[in-house]
BADRENLO-457652 format. One record per residue (C-alpha): residue in one letter; x, z, y. Coordinates in steps of 0.001 Angstrom, whole numbers, plus 524288, in hexadecimal, padded with zeros to 5 digits. Layout:
! residues N
AXZY ...
This chain:
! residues 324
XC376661FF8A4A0C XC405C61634A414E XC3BA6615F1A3426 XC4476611DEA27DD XC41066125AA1A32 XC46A761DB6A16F7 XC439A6240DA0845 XC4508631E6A0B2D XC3EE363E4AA04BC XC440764A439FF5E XC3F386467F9F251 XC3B14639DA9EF08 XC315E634439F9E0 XC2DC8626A09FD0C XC33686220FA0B3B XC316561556A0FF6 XC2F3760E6BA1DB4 XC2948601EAA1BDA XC1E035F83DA20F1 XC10E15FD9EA212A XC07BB5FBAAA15ED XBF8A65FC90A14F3 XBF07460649A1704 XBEC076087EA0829 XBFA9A60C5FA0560 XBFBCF5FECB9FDA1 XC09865FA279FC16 XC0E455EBF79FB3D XC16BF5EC0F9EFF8 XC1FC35F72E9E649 XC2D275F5489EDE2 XC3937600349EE0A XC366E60BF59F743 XC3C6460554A0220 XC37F95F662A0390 XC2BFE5F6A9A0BCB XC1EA95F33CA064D XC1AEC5E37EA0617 XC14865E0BDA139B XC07E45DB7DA0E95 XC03A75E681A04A1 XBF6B55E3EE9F934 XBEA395E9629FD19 XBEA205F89D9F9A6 XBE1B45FC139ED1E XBDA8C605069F482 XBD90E60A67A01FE XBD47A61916A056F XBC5706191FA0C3E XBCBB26220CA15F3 XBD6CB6269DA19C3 XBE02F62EEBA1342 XBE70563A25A1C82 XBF328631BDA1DB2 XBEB4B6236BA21BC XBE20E62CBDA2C09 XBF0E0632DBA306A XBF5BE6249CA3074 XBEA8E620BDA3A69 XBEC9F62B3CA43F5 XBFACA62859A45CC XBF5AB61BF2A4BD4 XBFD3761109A52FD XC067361835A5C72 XC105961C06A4F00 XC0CB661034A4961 XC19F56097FA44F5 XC1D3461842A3E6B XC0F9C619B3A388B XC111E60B49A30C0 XC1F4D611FFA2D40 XC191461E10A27CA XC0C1661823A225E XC16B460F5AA1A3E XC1D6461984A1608 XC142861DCBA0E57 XC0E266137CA096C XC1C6E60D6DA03B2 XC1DC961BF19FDA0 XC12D5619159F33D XC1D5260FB79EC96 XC271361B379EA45 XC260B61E909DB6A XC28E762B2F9D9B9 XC2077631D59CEA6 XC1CB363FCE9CEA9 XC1FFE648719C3D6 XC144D64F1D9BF3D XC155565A069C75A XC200865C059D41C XC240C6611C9E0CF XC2C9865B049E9FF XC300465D899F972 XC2E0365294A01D5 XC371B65179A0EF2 XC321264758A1B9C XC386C643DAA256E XC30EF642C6A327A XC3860633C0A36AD XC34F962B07A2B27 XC2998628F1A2456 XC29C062E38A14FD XC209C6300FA0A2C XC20AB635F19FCF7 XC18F2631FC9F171 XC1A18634E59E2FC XC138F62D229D97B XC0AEE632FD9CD2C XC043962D509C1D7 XBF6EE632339C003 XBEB5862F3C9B639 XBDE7C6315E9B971 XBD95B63E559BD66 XBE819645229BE31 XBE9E264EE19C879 XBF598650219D35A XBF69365C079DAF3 XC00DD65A189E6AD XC02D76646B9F017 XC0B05662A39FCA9 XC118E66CE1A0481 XC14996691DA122A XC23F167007A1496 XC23B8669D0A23C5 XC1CED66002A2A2E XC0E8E65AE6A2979 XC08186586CA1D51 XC091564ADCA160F XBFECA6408DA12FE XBFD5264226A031A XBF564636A99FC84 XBF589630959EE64 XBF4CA623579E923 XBF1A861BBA9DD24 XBFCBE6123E9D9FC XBF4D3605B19D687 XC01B45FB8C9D57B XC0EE15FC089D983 XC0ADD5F9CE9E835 XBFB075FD999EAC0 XBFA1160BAB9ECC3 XBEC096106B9EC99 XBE8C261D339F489 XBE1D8626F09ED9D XBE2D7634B79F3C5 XBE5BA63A9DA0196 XBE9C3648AFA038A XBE22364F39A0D3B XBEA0864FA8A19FB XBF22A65B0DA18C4 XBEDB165F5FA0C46 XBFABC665D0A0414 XBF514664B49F6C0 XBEB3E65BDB9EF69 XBE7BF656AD9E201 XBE669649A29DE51 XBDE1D643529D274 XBE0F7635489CE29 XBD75562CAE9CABC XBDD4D622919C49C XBE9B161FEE9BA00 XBF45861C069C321 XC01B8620ED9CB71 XBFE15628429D737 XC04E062BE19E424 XC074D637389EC30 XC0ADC635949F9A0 XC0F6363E11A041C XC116C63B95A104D XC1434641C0A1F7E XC0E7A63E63A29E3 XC158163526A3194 XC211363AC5A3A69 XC221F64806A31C7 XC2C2E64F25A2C6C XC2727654BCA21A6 XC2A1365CB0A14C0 XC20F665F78A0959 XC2133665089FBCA XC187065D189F1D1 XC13CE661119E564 XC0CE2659819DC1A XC06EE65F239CFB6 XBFFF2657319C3B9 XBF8466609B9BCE4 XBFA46661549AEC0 XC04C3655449B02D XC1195658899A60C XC1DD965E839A9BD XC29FC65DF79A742 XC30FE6652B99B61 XC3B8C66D779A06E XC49086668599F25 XC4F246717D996DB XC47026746C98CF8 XC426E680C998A28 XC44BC6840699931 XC3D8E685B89A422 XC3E21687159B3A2 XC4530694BF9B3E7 XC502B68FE09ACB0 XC5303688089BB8D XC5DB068CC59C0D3 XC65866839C9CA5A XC5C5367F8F9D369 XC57CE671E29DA3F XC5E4B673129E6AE XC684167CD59E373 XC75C467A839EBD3 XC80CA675509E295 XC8ECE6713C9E5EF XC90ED67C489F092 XC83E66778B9F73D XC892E669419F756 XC7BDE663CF9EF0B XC6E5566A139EA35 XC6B3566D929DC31 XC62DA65FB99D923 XC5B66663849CDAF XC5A20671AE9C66C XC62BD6782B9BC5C XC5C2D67C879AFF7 XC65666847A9A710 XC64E668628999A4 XC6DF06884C98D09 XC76F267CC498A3A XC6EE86753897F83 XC628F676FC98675 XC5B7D669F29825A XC58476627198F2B XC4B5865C3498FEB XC43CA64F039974F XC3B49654B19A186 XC3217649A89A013 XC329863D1199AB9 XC3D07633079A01D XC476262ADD99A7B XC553E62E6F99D34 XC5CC86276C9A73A XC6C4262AFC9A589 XC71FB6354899C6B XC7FFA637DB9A200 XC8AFD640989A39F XC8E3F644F19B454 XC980F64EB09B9D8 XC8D7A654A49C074 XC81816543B9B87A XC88FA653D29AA38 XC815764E8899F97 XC75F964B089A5B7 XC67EB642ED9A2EF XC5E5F63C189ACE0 XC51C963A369A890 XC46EE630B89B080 XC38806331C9AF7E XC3158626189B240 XC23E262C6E9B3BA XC27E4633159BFA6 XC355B62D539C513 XC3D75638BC9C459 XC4A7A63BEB9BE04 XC5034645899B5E6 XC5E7D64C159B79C XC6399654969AB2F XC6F35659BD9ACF4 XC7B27662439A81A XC786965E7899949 XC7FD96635798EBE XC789565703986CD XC713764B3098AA1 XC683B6477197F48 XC62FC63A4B983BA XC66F462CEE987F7 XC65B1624AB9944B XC59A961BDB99335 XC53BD6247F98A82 XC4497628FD98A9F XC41FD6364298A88 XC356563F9B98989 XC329364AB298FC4 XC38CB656A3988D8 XC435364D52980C8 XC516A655C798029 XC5A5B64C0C9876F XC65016557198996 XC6996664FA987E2 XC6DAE66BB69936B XC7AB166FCB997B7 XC8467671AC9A2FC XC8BEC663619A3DC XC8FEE65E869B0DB XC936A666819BBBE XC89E8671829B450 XC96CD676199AC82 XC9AEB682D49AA8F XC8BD76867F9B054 XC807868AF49A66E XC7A2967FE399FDB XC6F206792D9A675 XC666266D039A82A XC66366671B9B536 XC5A90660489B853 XC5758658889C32E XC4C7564F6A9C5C9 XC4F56643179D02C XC441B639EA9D697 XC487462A809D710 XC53B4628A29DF57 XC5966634F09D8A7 XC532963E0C9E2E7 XC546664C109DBEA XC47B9654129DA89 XC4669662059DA94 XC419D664719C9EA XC3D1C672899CCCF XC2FF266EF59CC89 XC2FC2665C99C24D XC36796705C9B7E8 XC2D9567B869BC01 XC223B673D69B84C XC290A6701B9ABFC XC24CA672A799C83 XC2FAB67704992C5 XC337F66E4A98971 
């Protein structure tokens, strides 16, 4: 089968094709997504004393597949340099397809002795290889837990300060679709964006047809009286405060900790500046119906967007969320 590096996943996944590295999941060097590792990577920090489900899988595909096997071993080694931070607690649905190799990993900081709980439901297909890794520089990975083969939840302990990794992976040749959940115990969520509000005050829906059915609903409509004071979800700075047909008056907010972006939208004021720091809670803006929102009730749009501007359902995030 042809394989092409191809970056491909529903929501943010790494995809790559590339040369074979070694077997301790050691890359040679912190390149973009799709530049193949160096050829001659460093020595691994540390190699499992046996094998993890994936490296026993690995084995028994044996020679006869062996040109797609290097493909698909690659893959997921050149996926541990995708940096993609969890929030502190998520769910996201996963998409394979069965003719390229893909992985997915999401990267975490943990101190010592905090807790991940990830559960994975398998939608079709078999289930995925699920390990975790200590990042030790920008291009040594060191393995430090396997899922059981199979398993479709686990918890996971760190034992030392540092970023970790989740992978996931199919086996090779699958088409496969998952839901993945990953909860920090105790970790801090985010205020609600109106404040005051709370998850029943939702109304337009992620995924709701707009435009006749000619686009989906790409973020969730939160409505509220005009004036409503409009709140940082987390700490960020703010990356453009500007005026669109469609969104109106409108603020985008980065969080550095985990990657992601913020959408407000439909303001009736913005309240902060481009470049500017915020906290989580600070009023940046007061919500209103601006945009293509007039002559509707007043409302926040919110969205939330992985790197690459790939939009994120926020259901989750805002049912898990703290008023303000």
């Amino acid at each position: 089968m042809p394989m092409k590096a191809v970056r491909q996943l529903m929501v943010l996944a790494a995809i790559l094709s590339a040369s074979a590295c070694t077997p301790g999941e050691q890359l040679g060097g912190a390149r973009p997504l799709l530049i193949a590792p160096r050829p001659t990577p460093r020595t691994p920090a540390s190699t499992p004393s046996t094998p993890t489900p994936r490296e026993a899988y690995k084995t028994v595909l044996g020679i006869p597949e062996s040109g797609n096997v290097s493909a698909w071993d690659a893959a997921g080694s050149a996926a541990l340099r995708a940096k993609l931070f969890l929030t502190p607690s998520f769910e996201e649905r996963l998409e394979f397809p069965a003719d390229r190799p893909l992985a997915a990993t999401y990267r975490i900081r943990l101190n010592q002795g905090d807790r991940i709980d990830v559960r994975i439901a398998a939608g079709h297909g078999a289930a995925p290889f699920t390990d975790v890794f200590e990042v030790i520089d920008t291009a040594i990975f060191r393995h430090v837990y396997a899922a059981r083969n199979g398993a479709d939840a686990f918890s996971f302990t760190a034992t030392t300060d540092a970023i970790h990794i989740l992978r996931i992976q199919p086996p090779l040749g699958e088409a496969a679709g998952y839901t993945v959940q990953v909860t920090v115990p105790n970790a801090t969520a985010f205020v609600f964006p109106v404040a005051g509000g709370s998850a029943s005050a939702i109304a337009g829906r992620w995924g709701d047809a707009r435009d006749g059915g000619s686009r989906d609903h790409k973020g969730v409509d939160i409505f509220a009286p005009r004036g409503t004071p409009v709140v940082a979800v987390t700490d960020g700075y703010v990356m453009t405060v500007e005026t669109t047909s469609s969104g109106g008056r409108v603020i985008w907010q980065r969080d550095e900790a985990s990657g992601l972006m913020y959408f407000y939208a439909h303001l009736d004021e913005q309240l902060t500046t481009s470049g500017q720091r915020v906290e989580r809670g600070d009023t940046i803006g007061r919500v209103g119906n601006s945009g293509n929102a007039q002559g509707s009730s007043t409302h926040l749009h919110f969205g939330i967007f992985r790197p690459g501007y790939i939009a994120e359902d926020p259901t989750l995030y805002l049912q898990q969320s703290v008023a303000d």
